[in-house]
ZAPADREN-371118 format. One line per field, with one value per residue (C-alpha): residue in one letter; x, y, z. Coordinates in Angstrom, 1 decimal. Example, Ala and Ser with C-alpha at 12.3 -4.5 7.8 and 13.67 -1.06 7.14 Angstrom:
<nodes>
r	(A; S) $
x	(12.3; 13.7) $
y	(-4.5; -1.1) $
z	(7.8; 7.1) $
</nodes>
This chain:
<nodes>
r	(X; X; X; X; X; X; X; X; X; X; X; X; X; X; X; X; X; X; X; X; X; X; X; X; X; X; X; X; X; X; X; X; X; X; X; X; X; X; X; X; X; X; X; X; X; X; X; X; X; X; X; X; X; X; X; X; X; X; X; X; X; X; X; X; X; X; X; X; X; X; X; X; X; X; X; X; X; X; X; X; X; X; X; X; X; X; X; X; X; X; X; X; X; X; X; X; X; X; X; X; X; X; X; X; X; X; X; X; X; X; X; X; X; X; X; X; X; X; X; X; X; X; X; X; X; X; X; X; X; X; X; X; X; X; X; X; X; X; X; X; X; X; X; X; X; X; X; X; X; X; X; X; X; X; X; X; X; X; X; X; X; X; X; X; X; X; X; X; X; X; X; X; X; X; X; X; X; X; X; X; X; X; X; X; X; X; X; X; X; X; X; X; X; X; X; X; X; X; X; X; X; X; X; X; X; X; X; X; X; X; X; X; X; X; X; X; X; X; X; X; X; X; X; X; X; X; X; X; X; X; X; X; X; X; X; X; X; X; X; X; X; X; X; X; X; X; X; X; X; X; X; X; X; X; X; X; X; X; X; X; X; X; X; X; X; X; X; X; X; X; X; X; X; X; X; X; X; X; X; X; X; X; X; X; X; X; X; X; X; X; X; X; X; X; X; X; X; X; X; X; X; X; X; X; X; X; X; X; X; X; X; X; X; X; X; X; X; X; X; X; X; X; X; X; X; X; X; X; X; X; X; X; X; X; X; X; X; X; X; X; X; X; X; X; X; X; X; X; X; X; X; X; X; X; X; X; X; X; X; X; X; X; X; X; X; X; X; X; X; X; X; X; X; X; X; X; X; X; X; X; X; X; X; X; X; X; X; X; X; X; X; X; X; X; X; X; X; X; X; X; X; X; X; X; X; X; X; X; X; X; X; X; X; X; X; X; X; X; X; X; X; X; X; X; X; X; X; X; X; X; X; X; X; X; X; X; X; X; X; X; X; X; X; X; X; X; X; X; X; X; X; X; X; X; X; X; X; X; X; X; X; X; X; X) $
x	(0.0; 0.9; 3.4; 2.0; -1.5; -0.5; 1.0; -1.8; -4.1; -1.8; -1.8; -5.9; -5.7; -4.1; -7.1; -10.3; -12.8; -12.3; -11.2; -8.9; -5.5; -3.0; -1.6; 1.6; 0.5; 0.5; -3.0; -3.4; -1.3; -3.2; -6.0; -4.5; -4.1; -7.5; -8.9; -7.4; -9.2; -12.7; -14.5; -17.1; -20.6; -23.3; -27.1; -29.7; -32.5; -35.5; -37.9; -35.9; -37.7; -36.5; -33.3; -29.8; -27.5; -24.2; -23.2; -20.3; -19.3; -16.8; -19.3; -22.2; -24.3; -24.2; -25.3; -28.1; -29.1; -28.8; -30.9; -34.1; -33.4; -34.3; -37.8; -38.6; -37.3; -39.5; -42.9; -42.1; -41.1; -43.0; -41.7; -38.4; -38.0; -34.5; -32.9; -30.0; -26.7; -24.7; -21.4; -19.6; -15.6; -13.1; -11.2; -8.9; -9.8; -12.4; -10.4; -8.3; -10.4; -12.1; -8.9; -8.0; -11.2; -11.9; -8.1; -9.0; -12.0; -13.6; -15.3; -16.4; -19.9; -22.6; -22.7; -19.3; -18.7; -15.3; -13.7; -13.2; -9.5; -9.2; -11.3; -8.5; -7.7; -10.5; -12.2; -8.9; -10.4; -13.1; -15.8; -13.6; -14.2; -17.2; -20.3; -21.4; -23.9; -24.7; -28.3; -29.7; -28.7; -30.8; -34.1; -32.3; -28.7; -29.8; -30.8; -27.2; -24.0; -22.4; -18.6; -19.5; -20.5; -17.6; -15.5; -16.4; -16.4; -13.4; -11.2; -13.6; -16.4; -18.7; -19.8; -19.0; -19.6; -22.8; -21.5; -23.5; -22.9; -21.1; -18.5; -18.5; -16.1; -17.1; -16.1; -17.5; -17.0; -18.6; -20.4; -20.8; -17.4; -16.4; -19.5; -17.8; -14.8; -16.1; -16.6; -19.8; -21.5; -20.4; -17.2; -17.0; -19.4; -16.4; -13.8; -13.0; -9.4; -7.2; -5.7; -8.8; -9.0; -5.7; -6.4; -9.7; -8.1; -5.4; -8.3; -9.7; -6.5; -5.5; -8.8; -9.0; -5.3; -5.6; -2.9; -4.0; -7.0; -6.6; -8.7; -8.1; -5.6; -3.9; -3.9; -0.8; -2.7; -5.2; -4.8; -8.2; -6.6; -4.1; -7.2; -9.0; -6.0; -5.6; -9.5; -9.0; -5.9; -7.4; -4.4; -4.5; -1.5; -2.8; -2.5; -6.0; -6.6; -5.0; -3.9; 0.0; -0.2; 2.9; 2.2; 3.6; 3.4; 5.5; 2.4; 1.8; -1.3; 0.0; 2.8; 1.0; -1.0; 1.7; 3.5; 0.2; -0.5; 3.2; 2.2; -0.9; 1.3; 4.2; 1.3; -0.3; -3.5; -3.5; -2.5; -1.3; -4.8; -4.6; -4.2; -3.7; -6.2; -10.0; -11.6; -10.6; -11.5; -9.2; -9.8; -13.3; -12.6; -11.1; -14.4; -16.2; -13.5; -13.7; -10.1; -10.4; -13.4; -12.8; -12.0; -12.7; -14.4; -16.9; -20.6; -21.1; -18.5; -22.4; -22.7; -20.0; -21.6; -24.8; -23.1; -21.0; -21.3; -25.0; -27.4; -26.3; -22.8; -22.2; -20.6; -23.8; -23.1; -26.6; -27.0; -23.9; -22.0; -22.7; -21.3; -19.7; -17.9; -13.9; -11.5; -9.8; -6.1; -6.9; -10.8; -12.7; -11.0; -13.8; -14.4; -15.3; -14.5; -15.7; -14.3; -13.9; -16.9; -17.6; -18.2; -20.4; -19.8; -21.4; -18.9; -18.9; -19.1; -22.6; -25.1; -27.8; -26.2; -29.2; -31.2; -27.9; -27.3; -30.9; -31.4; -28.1; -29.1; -32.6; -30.9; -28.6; -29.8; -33.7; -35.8; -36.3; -32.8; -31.3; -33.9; -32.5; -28.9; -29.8; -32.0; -30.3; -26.6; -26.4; -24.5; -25.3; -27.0; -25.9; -29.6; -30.4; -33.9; -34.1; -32.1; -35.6; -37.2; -34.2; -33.7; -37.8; -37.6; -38.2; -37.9; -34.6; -32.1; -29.1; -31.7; -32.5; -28.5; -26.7; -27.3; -27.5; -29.2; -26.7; -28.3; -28.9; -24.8; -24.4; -26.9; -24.4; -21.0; -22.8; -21.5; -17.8; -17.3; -14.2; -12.9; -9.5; -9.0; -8.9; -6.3; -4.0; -1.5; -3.4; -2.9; 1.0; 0.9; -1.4; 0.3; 3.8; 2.3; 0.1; 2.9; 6.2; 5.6; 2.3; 4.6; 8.1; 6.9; 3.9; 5.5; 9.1; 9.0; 11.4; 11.1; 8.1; 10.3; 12.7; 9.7; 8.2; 10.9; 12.0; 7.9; 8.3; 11.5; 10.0; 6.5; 8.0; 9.7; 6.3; 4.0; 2.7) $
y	(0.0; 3.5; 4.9; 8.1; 6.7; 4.7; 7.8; 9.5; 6.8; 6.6; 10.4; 10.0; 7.5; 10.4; 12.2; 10.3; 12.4; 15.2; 13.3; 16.1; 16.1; 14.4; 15.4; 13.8; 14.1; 11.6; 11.9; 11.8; 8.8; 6.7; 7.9; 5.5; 2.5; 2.9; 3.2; -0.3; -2.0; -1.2; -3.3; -2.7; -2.1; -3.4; -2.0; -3.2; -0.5; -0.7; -3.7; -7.0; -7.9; -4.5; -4.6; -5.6; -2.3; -2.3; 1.1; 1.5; 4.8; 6.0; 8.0; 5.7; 8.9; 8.8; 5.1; 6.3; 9.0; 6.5; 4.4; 7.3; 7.8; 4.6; 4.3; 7.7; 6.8; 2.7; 4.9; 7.2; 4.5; 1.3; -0.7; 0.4; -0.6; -0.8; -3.0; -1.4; -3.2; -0.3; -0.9; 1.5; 1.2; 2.9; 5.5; 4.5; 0.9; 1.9; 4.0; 1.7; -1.4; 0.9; 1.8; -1.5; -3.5; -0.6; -1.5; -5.2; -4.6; -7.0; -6.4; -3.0; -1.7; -0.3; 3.1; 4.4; 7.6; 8.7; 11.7; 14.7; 14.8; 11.0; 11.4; 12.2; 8.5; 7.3; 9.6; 9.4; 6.2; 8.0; 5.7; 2.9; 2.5; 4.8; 5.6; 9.2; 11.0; 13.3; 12.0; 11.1; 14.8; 16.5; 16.8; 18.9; 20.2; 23.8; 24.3; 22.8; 25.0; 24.4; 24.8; 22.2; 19.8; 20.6; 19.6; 16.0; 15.9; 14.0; 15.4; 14.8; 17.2; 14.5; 14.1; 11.0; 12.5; 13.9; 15.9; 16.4; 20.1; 23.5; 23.1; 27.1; 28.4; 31.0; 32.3; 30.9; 33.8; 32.7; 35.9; 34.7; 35.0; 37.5; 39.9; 39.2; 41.2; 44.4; 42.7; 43.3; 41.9; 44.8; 44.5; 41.0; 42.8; 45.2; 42.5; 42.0; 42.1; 39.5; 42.5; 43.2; 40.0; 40.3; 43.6; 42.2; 38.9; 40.9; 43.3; 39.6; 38.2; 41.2; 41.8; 38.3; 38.3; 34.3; 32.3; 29.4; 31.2; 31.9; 33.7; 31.0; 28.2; 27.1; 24.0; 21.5; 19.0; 20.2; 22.8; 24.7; 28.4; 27.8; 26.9; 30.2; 32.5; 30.8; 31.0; 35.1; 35.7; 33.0; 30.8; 27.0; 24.5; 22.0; 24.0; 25.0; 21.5; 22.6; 19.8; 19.0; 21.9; 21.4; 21.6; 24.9; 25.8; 28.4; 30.9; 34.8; 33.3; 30.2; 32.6; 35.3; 33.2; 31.2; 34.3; 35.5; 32.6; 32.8; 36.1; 35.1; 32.6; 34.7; 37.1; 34.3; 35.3; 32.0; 28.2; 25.4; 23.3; 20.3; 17.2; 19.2; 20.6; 21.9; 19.1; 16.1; 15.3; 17.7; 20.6; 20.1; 20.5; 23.3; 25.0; 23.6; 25.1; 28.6; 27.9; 29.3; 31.6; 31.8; 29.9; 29.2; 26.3; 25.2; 25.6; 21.7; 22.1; 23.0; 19.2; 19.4; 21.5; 19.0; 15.9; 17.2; 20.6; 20.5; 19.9; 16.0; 16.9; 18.5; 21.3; 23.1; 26.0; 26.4; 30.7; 31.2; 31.0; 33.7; 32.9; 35.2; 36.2; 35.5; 38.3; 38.3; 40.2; 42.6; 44.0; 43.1; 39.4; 36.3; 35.9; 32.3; 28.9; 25.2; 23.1; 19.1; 16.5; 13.7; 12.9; 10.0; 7.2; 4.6; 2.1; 0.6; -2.9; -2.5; -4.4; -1.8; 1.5; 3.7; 2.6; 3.4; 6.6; 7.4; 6.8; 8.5; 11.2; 11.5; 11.0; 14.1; 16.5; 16.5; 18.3; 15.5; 14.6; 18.5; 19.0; 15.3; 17.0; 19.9; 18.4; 15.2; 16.2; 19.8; 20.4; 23.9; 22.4; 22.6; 22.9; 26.5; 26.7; 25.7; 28.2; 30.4; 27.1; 26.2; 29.5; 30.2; 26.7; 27.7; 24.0; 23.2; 22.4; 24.3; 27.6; 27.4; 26.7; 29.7; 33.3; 34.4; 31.6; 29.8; 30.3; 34.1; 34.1; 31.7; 34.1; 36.5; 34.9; 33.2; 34.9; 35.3; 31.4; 30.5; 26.9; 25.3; 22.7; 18.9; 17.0; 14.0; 16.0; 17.1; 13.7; 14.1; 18.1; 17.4; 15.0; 16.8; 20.0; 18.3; 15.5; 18.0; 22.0; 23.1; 21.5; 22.6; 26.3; 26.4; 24.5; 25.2; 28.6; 27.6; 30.6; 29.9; 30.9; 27.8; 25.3; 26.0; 26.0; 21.8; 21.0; 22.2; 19.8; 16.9; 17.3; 17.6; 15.0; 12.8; 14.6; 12.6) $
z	(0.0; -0.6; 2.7; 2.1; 2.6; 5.4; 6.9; 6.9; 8.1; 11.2; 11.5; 11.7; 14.1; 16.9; 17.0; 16.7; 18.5; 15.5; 12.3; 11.4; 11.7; 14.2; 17.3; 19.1; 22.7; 25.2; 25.2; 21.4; 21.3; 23.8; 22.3; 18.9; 21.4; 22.7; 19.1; 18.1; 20.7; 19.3; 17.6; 14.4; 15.7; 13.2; 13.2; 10.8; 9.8; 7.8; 6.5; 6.6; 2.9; 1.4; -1.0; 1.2; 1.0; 3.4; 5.0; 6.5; 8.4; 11.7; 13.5; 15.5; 15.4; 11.4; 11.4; 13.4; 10.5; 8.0; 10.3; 10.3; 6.9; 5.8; 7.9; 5.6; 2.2; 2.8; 3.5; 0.4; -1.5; -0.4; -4.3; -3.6; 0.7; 1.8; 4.3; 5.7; 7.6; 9.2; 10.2; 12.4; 12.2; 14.1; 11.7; 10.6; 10.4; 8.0; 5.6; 5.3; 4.5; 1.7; 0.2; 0.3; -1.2; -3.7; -5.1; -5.5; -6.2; -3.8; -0.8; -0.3; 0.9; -1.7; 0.3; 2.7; 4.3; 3.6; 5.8; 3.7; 4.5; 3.4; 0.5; -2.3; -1.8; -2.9; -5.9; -7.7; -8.8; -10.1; -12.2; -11.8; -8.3; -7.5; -9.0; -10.4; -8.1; -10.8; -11.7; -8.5; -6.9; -9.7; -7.4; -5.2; -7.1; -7.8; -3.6; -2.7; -1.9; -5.0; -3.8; -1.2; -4.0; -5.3; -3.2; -4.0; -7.3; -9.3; -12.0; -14.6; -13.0; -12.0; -8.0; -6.4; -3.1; -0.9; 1.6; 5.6; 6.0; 4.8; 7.6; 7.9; 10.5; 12.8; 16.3; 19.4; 22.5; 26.2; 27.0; 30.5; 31.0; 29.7; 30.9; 33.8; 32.8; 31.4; 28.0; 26.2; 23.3; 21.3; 22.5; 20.5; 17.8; 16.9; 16.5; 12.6; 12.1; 13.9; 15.6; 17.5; 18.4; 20.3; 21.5; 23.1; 24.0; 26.0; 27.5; 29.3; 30.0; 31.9; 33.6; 34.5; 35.8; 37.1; 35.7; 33.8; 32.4; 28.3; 25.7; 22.9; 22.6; 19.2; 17.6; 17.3; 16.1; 14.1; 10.5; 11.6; 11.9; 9.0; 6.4; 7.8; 7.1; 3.7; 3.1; 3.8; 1.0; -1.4; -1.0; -1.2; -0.4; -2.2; -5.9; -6.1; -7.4; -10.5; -13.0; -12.3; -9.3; -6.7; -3.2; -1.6; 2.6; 2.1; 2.0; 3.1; 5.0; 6.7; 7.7; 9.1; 11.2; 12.6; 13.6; 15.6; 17.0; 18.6; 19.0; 21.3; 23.0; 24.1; 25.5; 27.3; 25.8; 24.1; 25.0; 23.4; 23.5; 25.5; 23.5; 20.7; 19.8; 21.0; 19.5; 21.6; 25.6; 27.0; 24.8; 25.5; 29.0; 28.5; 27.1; 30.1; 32.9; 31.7; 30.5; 27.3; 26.1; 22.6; 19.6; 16.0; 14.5; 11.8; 12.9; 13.3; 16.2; 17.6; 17.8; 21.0; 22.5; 22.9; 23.4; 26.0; 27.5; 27.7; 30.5; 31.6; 31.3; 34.7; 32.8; 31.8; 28.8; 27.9; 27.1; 27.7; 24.0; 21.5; 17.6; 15.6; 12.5; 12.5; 11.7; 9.1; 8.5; 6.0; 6.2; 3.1; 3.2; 3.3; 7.0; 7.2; 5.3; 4.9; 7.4; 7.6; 6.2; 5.2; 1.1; 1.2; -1.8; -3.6; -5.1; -8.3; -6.8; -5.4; -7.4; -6.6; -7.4; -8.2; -5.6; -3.2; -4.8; -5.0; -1.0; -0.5; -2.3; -0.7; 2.9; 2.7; 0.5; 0.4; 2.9; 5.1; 5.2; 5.7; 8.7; 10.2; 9.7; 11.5; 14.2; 15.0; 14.2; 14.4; 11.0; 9.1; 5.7; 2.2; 1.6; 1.5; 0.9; 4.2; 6.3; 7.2; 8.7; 10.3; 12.1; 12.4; 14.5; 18.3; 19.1; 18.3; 20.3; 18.9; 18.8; 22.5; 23.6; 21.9; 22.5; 19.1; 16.6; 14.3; 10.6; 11.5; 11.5; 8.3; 6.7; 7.0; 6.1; 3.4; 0.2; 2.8; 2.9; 1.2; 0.1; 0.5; -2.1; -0.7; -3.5; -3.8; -1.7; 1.4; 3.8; 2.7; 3.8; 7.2; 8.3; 8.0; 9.5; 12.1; 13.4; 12.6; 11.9; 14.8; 17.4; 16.2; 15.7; 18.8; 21.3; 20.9; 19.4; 16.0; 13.4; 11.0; 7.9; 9.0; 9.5; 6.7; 4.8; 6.0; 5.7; 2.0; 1.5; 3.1; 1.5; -2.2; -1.6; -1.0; -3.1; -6.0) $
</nodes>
């Protein structure tokens, strides 16, 4: 198998709870070890006489979706019912086994979800290994954010990939917090340049004046703030998914954002987040301690929020987060861009591809699929004829928790949401930046120029 592939698989493994990058903390590594002992969970949905379809995913909450999905698409379609086995794998495990059976082309599922970072493995194969999309997204194509389509869709223009959500990144502030300081709403309203962010981050620090209290904390294990500066000067590492484009770090954006983030560090407005990054059990914690009371992330970050800061979680944040736009470094610069997903496939070695694709189709992108997505999952939906009902709905859980309601802020960023190209190169590049670069220039303070100069030689030297 490819090392670069298995590099990256092994970089996944680090970091489960946030599919995105890798971290090498103690933490993230037992993290791996823990990972390995899990075992595949199976769940069968729908009417046991339908048509036999295999799912296989790496989130037990997605198998769940599928799951509801099915019990909707067998009472709209009662000639075409669907009998669903859902597997849930750990990670890597499951990337890995895809890869692998779409190569010998024997084995693999009729429907996988593949992680957005992982997904240049597999669409490379393109109609030899997947099936188009194309026909069964018609119904709902012209409602769909287009550049999140896009960013499943192969070489040769066709989709091979539904995705769950836009994945647009925003600011999360705890107003509780920092009311407590002085810091108003409008304080937080007046923030647009990443300068004013500091400024204002300083302001709490200082008022604050406990040690072992932060604004933010910065990612070693995890590309988050990188994507956003590169997002705001319409850079891309990867080449812009150009044909024959080289992979280049060595970028104004990724620069300027490492040397704030040393910035914020050296200030102690910022920390280095535990386990590497604010996506994993300690970062988490972090939230929940009033260690740090602001950070970016992409809207379905909302998702943490529920599962573990809500009212069970003895931790309770309920009205006390407010969401708002990021800053950006030079004012007119898109504020916000798509973060992580998952591209869901159908493979070519499914013998019942348009009913797969049809379902699929239906389960993520039609209206009874986008309100599942927002109610049960809390992802900000590529459907947009559905924002109004989805902010109008008084009900819903994600409405009640924040301050401020989450599609009022999409609505908007929503012509400000940049992409970053996802190609060939980008498990080579995150895994060098994630396992060498955060650490070398956030946790021992080594000049950013000189980093990023050694991640360009070693990544050249692996790109494809």
């Amino acid at each position: 198998m490819n090392k670069k592939f298995v590099s990256a698989l092994l970089c996944a493994t680090m970091v489960t709870g946030s599919l995105v990058g890798c971290g090498t903390s103690s933490a993230s590594k037992k993290a791996s070890a823990d990972e390995k002992k899990e075992k595949p969970v199976v769940t069968n949905f729908g009417d046991k006489n339908g048509t036999k379809l295999d799912l296989w995913t790496f989130v037990g909450q997605h198998a769940d979706f599928y799951g509801k999905m099915v019990d909707k698409w067998n009472e709209k379609n009662p000639d075409r019912k669907i009998s669903l086995k859902a597997t849930t794998y750990p990670f890597a495990d499951m990337h890995t086994k895809l890869t692998m059976t779409l190569q010998s082309k024997k084995g693999a599922p009729d429907i996988c979800d593949v992680e957005v970072g992982q997904y240049p493995n597999v669409v490379k194969g393109q109609d030899e290994w997947l099936y188009s999309l194309d026909d069964a997204m018609k119904p709902y194509k012209d409602t769909m954010v287009k550049s999140r389509l896009d960013i499943y869709a192969g070489e040769n223009g066709k989709h091979y990939g539904a995705p769950f959500h836009i994945g647009a990144t925003v600011m999360y502030y705890n107003m509780e917090q920092l009311e407590k300081y002085g810091i108003t709403q409008a304080d937080v309203d007046a923030v647009k340049t990443w300068d004013d962010y500091e400024k204002l981050g300083k302001r709490y620090v200082q008022a604050r004046g406990e040690k072992g209290k932060f604004f933010t904390s910065v990612d070693t294990g995890g590309t988050d703030w990188l994507t956003i500066a590169m997002s705001e000067y319409g850079e891309d590492w990867t080449g812009g998914n150009k044909k024959n484009a080289k992979p280049n770090v060595k970028l104004k954006s990724v620069k300027k954002m490492l040397e704030l983030q040393q910035k914020l560090l050296k200030e102690k407005v910022a920390q280095v987040s535990t386990d590497g990054q604010v996506d994993t059990d300690g970062g988490i914690a972090d939230i929940g301690n009033n260690t740090i009371v602001s950070f970016p992330k992409a809207l379905w970050f909302m998702s943490r929020f529920k599962d573990k800061l809500g009212a069970d979680s003895g931790k309770d944040q309920t009205g006390k987060w407010y969401i708002g736009k990021c800053p950006v470094f030079e004012e007119g610069q898109k504020c916000s861009v798509g973060i992580g997903g998952t591209g869901t496939v159908v493979t070519q070695q499914s013998k019942e591809k348009k009913l797969a694709a049809d379902f699929l189709c239906f389960a993520k992108m039609s209206e009874d699929g986008e309100k599942m997505i927002w109610n049960d999952l809390g992802f900000d939906v590529c459907n947009t004829a559905l924002w109004d009902a989805c902010n109008s709905d008084q009900d819903n859980f994600y409405n009640k928790f924040f301050r401020n309601k989450p599609y009022e802020v999409l609505n908007q960023i929503k012509d400000d949401i940049g992409k970053v190209s996802i190609t060939k190169n980008t498990p080579a590049i995150n895994d060098q930046i994630n396992t060498t670069t955060l650490n070398d220039v956030l946790e021992k303070g080594k000049n950013v120029g000189e980093a990023l100069d050694e991640a360009q030689s070693t990544i050249e030297s692996e790109a494809e």
